[in-house]
C-alpha positions in Angstrom: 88.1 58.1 27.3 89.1 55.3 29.1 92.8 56.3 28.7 92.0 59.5 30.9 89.7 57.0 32.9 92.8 55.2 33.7 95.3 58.3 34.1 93.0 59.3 36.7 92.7 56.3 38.5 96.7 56.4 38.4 96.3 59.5 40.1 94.3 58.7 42.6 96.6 55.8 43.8 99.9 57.5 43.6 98.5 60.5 46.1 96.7 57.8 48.2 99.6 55.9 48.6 101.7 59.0 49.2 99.3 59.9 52.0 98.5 57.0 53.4 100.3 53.8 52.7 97.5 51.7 51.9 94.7 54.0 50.6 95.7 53.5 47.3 95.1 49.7 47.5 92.2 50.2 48.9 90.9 52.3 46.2 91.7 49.0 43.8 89.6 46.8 45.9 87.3 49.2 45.6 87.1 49.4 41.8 87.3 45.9 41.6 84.1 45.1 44.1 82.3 48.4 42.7 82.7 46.6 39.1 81.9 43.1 40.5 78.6 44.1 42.4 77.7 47.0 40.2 77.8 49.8 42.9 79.4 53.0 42.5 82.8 53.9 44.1 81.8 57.0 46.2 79.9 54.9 47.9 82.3 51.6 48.5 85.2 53.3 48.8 84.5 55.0 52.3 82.9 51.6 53.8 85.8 49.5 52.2 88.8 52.5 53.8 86.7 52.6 57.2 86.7 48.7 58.2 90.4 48.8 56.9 91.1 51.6 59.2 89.3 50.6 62.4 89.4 47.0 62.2 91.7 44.7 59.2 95.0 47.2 59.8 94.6 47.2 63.3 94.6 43.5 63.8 97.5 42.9 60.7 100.2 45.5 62.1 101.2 43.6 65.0 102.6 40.8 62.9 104.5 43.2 60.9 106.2 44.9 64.6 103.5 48.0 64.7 101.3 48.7 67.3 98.4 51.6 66.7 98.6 54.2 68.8 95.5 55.3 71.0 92.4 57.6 69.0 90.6 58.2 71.9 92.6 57.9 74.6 92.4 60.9 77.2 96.0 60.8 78.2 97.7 60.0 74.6 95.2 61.5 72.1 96.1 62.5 68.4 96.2 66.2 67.4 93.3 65.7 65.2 91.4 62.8 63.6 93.4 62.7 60.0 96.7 60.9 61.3 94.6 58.0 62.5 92.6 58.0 58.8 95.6 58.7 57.2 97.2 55.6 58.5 99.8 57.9 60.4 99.5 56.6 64.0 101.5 53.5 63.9 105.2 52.7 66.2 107.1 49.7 67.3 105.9 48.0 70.1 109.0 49.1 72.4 108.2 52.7 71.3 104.6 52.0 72.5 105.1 50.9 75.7 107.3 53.5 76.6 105.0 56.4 75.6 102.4 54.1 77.3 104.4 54.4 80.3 105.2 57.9 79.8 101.8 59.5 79.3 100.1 57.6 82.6 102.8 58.8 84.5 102.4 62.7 83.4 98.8 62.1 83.5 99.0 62.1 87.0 100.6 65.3 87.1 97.5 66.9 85.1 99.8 66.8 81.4 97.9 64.8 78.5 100.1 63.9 75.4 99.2 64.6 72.3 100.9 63.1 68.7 101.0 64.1 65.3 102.9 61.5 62.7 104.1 58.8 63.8 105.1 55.7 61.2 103.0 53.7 59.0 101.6 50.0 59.9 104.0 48.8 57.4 107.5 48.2 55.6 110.2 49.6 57.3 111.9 51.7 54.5 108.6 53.0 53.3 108.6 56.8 53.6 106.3 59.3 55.4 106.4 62.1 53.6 107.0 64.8 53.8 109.3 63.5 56.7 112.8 62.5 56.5 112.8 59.4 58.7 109.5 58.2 59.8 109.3 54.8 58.1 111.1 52.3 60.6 108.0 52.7 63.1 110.7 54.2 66.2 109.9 58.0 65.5 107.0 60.2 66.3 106.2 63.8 66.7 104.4 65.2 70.1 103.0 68.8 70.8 104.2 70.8 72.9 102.0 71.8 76.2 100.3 75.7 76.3 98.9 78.2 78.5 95.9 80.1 77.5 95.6 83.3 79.5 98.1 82.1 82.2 96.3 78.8 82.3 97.2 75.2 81.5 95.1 74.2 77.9 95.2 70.9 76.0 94.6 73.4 73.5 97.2 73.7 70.2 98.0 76.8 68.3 97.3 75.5 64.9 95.0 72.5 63.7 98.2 70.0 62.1 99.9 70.8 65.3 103.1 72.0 62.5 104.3 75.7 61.7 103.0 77.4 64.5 106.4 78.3 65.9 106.9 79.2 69.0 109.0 82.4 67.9 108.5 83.7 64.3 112.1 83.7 63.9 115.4 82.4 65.9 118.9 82.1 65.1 119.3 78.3 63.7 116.2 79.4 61.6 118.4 82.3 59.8 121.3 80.8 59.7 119.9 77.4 57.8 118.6 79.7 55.4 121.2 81.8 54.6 122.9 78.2 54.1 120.5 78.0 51.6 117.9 75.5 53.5 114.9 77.7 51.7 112.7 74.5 53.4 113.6 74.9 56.8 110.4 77.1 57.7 108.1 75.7 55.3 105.8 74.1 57.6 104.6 77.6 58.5 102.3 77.3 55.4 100.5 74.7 57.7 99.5 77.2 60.0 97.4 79.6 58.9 94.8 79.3 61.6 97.6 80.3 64.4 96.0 81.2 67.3 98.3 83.6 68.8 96.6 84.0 72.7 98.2 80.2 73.0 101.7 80.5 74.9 104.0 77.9 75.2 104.1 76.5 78.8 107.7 76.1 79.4 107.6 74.4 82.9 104.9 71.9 81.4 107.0 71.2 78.4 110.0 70.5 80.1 108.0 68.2 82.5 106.9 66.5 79.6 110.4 66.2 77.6 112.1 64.6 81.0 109.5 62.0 81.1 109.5 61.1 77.6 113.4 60.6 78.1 112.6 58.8 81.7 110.5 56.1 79.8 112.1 56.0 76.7 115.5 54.5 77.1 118.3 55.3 74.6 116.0 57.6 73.1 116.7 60.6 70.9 114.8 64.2 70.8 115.2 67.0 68.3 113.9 70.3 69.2 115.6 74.0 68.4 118.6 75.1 70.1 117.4 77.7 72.0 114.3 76.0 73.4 116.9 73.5 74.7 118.4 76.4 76.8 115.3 78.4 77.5 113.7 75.0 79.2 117.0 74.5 80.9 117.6 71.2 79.6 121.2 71.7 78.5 122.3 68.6 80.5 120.6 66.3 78.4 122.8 65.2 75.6 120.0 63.1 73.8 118.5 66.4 73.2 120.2 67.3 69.8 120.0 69.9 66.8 118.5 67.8 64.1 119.8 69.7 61.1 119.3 72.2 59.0 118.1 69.5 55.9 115.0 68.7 58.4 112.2 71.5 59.2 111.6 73.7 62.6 111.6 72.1 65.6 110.2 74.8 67.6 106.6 73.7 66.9 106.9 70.0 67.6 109.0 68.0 69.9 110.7 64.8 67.4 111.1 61.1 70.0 112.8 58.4 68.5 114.1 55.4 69.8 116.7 53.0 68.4 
């Protein structure tokens, strides 16, 4: 018994760790005060995660290089509450600034940015899975802006922000799988609440894309080919194809710095 006892505790810290850097940690201080002090873990988990979330991590990341990004911020606002809990909200401090500089300035103009992962709070190196390169705390994925019945929404088609594409299918799309890339659409699977009324709202988009690049210098985005052409933004050579060993990029616009 408590050989499965401590399979399962292995468990549990592998996936937290997977999913949130630190959660598995946090489950061991955990066990350990729920031993010392007699209380149950269901109870002194949650309290021990939620001061590490709102106030210890917060406080330590700066002295490791990352800055947490805004929860409740009107003008730079997560897609939804888990990448914050999950530890997920996390860049550099240069990154910071600039998509501080970036969102007041489209605020103005009535266009509120909203992330989805960003880095952890710490150890460059450390991956964010499922990503490919989130672990240096320069990257970060923003949604893109809609229209909802011809007008302007903060609104997103799906509730991870990933997988609701903007077209079911495009050309990179086909030709990265028939290169054998099976993955490249997977993140569809994270969508099935798609609310198809939500259109994307090109002008808006693009709007948002040039002041991303405006703010953040030597900077780097990865969308989809042909979004890059339909939001006439061919000029831009820091827009780029980011491969077909990635995901879709017609869901998500990818900013990183270097």
């Amino acid at each position: 018994m408590n050989f499965l006892r401590l399979i399962g505790h292995l468990l549990i810290i592998i996936c937290l760790t997977i999913l949130t850097q630190l959660g598995g940690l946090i489950w061991l201080t955990s066990v350990f005060i729920s031993k010392r002090w007699q209380k149950k873990k269901r109870f002194v988990f949650p309290i021990v995660y939620f001061v590490c979330n709102l106030l210890i991590v917060p406080w330590i990341a700066p002295y490791f290089g990352r800055t947490q990004l805004p929860v409740f911020k009107s003008d730079l606002k997560p897609q939804n509450i888990i990448y914050p809990l999950c530890f997920r909200n996390y860049v550099d401090i240069k990154l910071h600034n600039s998509l501080q500089q970036s969102t007041t300035d489209l605020a103005h103009l009535g266009i509120r940015t909203t992330y989805l992962d960003a880095n952890f709070p710490f150890i460059d190196g450390f991956p964010l899975l499922p990503h490919l390169s989130h672990n240096d705390g320069k990257k970060i994925d923003l949604a893109f802006m809609y229209r909802d019945s011809n007008n302007k929404t903060d609104k997103k088609p799906s509730y991870f922000g990933y997988g609701a594409y903007v077209k079911d299918s495009n050309p990179t799309s086909k030709y990265c799988k028939e290169k054998g890339y099976w993955q490249y659409d997977i993140t569809k699977y994270l969508s099935p609440d798609k609310n198809n009324t939500l259109l994307l709202d090109k002008e808006n988009t693009k709007t948002l894309i040039q002041g991303l690049l405006y703010r953040a210098k030597n900077s780097k985005i990865f969308i989809e080919p042909y979004l890059k052409n339909e939001l006439k933004l061919s000029k831009y050579n820091n827009i780029r194809f980011h491969g077909c060993q990635a995901v879709r990029h017609d869901d998500h616009i990818h900013l990183e710095i270097k």
